[in-house]
C-alpha positions in Angstrom: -18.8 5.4 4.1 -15.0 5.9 3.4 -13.6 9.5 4.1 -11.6 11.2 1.8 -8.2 12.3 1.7 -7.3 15.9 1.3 -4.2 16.4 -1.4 -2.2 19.6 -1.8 0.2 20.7 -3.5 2.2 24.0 -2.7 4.8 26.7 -4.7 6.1 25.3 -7.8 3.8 21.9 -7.5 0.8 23.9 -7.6 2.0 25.7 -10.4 3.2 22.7 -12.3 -0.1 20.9 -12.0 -2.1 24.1 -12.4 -4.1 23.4 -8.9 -3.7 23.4 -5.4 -5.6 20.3 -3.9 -7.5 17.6 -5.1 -9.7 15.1 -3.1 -9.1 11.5 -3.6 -11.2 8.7 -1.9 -9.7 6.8 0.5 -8.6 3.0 -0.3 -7.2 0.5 2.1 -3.4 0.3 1.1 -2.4 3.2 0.1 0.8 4.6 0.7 1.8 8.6 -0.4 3.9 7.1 -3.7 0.1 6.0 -4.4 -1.2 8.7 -3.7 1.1 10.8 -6.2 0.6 8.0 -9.0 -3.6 8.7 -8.6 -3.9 12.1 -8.2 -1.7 13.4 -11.2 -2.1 10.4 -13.5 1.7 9.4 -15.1 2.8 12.9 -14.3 6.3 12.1 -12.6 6.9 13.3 -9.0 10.0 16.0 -9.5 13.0 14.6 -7.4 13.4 15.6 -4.0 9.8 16.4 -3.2 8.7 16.6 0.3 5.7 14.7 1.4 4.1 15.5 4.8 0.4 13.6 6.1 -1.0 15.5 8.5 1.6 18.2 9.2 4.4 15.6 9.7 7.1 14.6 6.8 6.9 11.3 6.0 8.6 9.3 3.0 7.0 7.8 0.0 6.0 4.2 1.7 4.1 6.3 4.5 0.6 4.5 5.1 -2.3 6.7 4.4 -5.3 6.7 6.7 -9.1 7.7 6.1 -9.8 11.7 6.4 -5.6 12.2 6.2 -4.4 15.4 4.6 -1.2 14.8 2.2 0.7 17.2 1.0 3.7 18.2 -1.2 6.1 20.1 -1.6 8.8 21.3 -3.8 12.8 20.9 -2.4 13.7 24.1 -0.1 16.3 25.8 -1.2 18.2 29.2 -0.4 18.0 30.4 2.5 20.9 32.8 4.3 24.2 32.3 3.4 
C-alpha cells in the first residue's frame, strides 16, 4: 500500500491557500513542480518559492519518494541591514 506524502505550506502560503498541509498519495514520478500542480489545482506557484523535501531545499525537478514530507515556502526577505 503506497504511503503518503505530507505537504505544507508555511507564512504567506498558508494564508494564500487558506491551509497549512494537505496529504497527497504517493505516485511513482513525481517531482515537487507535480506536487504543487496537484495539491492546489491551477493555483500558480508565487515566484521565488522555496521547496524543501524532508528538511532539505531542493528545486522544482526534485524526485519525490513514498512517506516524503514537502514543503513550501514563501521568499525570505528582510533581515538586518
Amino acid at each position: 500500500m503506497p504511503v503518503a506524502i505530507k505537504v505544507r505550506y508555511f507564512a504567506s502560503l498558508k494564508e494564500l491557500l487558506g491551509r497549512a498541509d494537505d496529504t497527497l498519495a504517493y505516485q511513482q514520478g513525481l517531482v515537487v513542480a507535480d506536487v504543487w500542480q496537484q495539491v492546489v489545482q491551477g493555483q500558480s506557484m508565487p515566484e521565488n518559492t522555496l521547496v524543501a523535501v524532508n528538511m532539505e531545499y531542493v528545486d522544482l525537478q526534485h524526485a519525490v519518494q513514498e512517506g516524503d514530507e514537502v514543503a513550501f515556502f514563501p521568499p525570505v526577505t528582510g533581515g538586518l541591514q
